[in-house]
DODRENLO-717260 format. One line per field, with one value per residue (C-alpha): residue number from 1; x, y, z. Coordinates in pm, 1 decimal, padded with zeros to 6 digits. Layout:
# DODRENLO-717260
seq <- [NUM_...]
east <- [X_...]
north <- [Y_...]
up <- [Z_...]
# end
This chain:
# DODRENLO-717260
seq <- [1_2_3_4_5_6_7_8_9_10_11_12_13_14_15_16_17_18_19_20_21_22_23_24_25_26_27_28_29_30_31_32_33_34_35_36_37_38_39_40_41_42_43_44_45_46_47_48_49_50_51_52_53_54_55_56_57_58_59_60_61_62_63_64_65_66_67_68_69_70_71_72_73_74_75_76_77_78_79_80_81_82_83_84_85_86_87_88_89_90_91_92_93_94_95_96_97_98_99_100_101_102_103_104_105_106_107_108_109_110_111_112_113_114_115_116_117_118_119_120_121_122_123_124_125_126_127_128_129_130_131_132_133_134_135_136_137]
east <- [13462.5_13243.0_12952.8_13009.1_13402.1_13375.9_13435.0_13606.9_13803.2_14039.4_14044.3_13857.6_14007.0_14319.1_14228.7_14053.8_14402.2_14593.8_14322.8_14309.8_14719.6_14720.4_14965.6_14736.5_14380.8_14621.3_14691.0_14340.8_14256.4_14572.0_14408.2_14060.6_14230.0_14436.7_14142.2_14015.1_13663.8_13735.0_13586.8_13807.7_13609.5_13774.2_13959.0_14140.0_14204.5_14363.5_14560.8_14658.0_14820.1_14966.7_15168.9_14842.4_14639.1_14287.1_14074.3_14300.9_14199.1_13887.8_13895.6_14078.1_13797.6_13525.7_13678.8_13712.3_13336.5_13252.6_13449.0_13290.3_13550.0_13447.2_13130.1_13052.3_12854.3_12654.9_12514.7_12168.8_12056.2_11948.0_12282.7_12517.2_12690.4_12738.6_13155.5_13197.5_13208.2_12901.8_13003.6_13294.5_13433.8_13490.4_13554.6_13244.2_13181.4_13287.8_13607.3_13707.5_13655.8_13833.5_14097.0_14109.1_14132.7_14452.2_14629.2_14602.1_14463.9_14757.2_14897.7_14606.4_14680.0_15046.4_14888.0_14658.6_14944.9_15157.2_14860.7_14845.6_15213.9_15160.1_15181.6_15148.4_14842.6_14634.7_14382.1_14156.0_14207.9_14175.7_13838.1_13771.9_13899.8_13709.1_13343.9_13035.9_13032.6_12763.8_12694.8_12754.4_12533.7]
north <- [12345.2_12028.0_12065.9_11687.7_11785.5_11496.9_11260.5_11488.5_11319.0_11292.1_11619.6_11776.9_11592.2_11727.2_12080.3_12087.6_11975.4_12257.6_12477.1_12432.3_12379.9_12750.1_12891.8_13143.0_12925.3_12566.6_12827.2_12907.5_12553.7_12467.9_12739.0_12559.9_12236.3_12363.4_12568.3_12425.2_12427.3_12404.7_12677.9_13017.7_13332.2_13588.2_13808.0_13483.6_13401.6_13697.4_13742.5_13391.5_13509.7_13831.7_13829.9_13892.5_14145.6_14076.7_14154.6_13877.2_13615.3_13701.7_13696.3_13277.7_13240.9_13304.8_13093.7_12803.1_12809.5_12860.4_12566.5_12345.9_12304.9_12545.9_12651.7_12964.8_12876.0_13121.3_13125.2_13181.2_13523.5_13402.3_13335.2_13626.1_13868.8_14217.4_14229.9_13895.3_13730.0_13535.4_13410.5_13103.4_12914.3_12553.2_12259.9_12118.3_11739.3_11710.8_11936.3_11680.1_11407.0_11526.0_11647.9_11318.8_11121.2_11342.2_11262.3_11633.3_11564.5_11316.5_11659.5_11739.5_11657.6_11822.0_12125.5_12140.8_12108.3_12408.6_12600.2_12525.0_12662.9_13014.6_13214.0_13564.2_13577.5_13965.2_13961.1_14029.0_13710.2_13492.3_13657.8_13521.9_13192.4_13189.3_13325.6_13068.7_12876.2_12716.2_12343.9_12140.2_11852.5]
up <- [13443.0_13526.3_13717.9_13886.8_13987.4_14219.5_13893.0_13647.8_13433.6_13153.5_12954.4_13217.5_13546.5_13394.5_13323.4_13647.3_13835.5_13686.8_13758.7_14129.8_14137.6_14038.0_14317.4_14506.2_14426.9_14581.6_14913.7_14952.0_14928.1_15172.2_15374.0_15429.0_15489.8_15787.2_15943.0_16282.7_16142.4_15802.5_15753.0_15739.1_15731.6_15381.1_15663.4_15760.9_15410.9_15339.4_15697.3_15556.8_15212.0_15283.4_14948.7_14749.4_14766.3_14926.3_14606.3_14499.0_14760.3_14694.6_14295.5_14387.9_14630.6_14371.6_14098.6_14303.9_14410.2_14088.3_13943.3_14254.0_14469.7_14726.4_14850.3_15051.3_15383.2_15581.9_15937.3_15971.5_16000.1_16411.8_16472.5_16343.8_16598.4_16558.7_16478.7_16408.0_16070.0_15873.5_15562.5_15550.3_15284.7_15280.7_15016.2_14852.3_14899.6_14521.1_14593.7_14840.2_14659.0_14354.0_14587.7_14734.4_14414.2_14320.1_14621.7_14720.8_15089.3_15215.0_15390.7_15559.2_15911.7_15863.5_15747.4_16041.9_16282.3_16086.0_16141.4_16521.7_16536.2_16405.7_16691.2_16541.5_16525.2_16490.0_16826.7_16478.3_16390.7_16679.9_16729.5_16403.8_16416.4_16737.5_16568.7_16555.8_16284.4_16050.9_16097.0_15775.4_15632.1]
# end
């Protein structure tokens, strides 16, 4: 995959597109888009896409950071509670641009709105959706 994903192109911009369309890696990225913060912690992911397993998730979650288009971000070690999670995942500034470019983020608001509508949500995981987050830059 290109390092710059931002402003892959041809070939690449192409092989790039199918490789984020993939049907459980386009969730995960659906996933981050619809999170409040932006930033969904794995457990969220996974409550999120209960028809994979979560070594799955996590497998998608990997190969999208390492193609660029998502970037694990961590709260400082100050700031971590005891039962609450750390480590989020959220598009890269060159995810969302590429993303962008493809006309992948016109949905974005919609999916934040689904999200706002699922009501069955695990006490788990409003305690997570609810965790501190890291600022971004």
């Amino acid at each position: 995959m290109s390092t710059d994903v931002g402003a892959a192109d041809g070939a690449a911009g192409r092989e790039l597109l199918h490789f984020v369309t993939q049907e459980t890696r386009f969730a995960i990225v659906a996933n981050i888009l619809q999170h409040p913060e932006g930033l969904p912690s794995m457990y969220e992911l996974e409550e999120l896409n209960p028809s994979v397993s979560d070594a799955t998730v996590y497998k998608h979650v990997q190969k999208l950071i390492d193609a660029g288009i998502v970037e694990a971000v961590a709260l400082p070690d100050d700031e971590r509670r005891q039962g609450y999670p750390w480590k989020f995942y959220g598009l890269t500034d060159g995810g969302r641009a590429f993303l962008e470019r493809h006309n992948l983020l016109q949905a974005e608001a919609t999916l934040e709105r689904i999200y706002g509508t699922i009501s069955d949500k695990s006490e788990k995981m409003v305690k997570y959706e609810n965790a501190p987050r890291p600022g971004r830059n």
